[in-house]
Kinemage of the C-alpha trace (Angstrom):
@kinemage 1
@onewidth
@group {chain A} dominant
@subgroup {mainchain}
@vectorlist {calphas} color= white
{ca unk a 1} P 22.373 -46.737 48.247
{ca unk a 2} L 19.413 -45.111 46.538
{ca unk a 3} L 17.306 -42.145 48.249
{ca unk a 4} L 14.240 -44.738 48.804
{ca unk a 5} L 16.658 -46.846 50.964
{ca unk a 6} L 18.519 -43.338 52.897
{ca unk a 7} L 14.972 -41.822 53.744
{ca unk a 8} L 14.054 -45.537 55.264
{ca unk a 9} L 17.365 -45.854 57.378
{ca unk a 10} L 17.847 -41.920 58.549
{ca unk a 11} L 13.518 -42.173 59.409
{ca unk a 12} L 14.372 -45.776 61.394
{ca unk a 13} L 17.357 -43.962 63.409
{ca unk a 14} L 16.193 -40.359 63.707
{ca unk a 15} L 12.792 -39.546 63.503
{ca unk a 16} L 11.815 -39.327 67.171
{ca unk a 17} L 14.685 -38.159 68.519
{ca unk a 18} L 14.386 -35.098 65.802
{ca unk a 19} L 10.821 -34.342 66.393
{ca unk a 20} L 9.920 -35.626 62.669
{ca unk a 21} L 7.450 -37.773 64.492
{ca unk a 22} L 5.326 -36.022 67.497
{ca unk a 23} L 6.674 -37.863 70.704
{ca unk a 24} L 2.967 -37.827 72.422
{ca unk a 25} L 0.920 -39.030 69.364
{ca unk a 26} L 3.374 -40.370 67.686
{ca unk a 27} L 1.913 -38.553 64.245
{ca unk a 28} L 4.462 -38.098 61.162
{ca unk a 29} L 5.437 -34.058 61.587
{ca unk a 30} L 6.905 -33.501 58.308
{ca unk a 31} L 8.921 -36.367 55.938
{ca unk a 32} L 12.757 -36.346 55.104
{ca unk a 33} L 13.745 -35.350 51.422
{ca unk a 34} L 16.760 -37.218 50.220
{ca unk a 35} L 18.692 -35.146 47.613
{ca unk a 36} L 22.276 -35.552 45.932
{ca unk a 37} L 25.148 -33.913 47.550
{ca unk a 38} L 28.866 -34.205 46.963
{ca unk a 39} L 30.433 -37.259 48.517
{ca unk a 40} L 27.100 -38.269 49.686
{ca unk a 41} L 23.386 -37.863 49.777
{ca unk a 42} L 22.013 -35.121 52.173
{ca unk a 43} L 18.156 -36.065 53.903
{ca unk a 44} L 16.603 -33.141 55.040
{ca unk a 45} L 13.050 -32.058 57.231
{ca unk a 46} L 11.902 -29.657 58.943
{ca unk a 47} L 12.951 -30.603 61.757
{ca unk a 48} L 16.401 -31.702 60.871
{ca unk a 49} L 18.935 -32.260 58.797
{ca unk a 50} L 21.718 -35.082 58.193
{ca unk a 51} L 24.667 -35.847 55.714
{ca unk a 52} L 24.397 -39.156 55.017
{ca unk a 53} L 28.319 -40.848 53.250
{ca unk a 54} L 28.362 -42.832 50.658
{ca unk a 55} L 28.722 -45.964 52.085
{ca unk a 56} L 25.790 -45.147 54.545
{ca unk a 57} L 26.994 -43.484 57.498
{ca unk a 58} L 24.722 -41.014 58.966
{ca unk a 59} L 26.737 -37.765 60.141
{ca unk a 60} L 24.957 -35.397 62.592
């Protein structure tokens, strides 16, 4: 899985339970950044943060 493809999936699962999107206007809060990390990719905001496995299984 490349970072394009992580950012997509952990935005579609996570983004308004994490506050990345504003829950009343529905307005993007800050994006994810998707960066390298052993055993995995790790896809970061400001609002939260996620490990995400190789094989695409997002870890809380």
């Amino acid at each position: 899985m490349n970072n394009k493809t992580i950012h997509d999936k952990v935005f579609k699962e996570r983004a308004k339970i994490d506050g990345t999107i504003d829950k009343q206007t529905d307005e993007l809060m800050c994006d994810y950044n998707v960066m390298r990390f052993p055993f995995g990719r790790y896809a970061a905001s400001c609002e939260g943060d996620y490990f995400v496995t190789f094989w695409g299984k997002i870890l809380y």
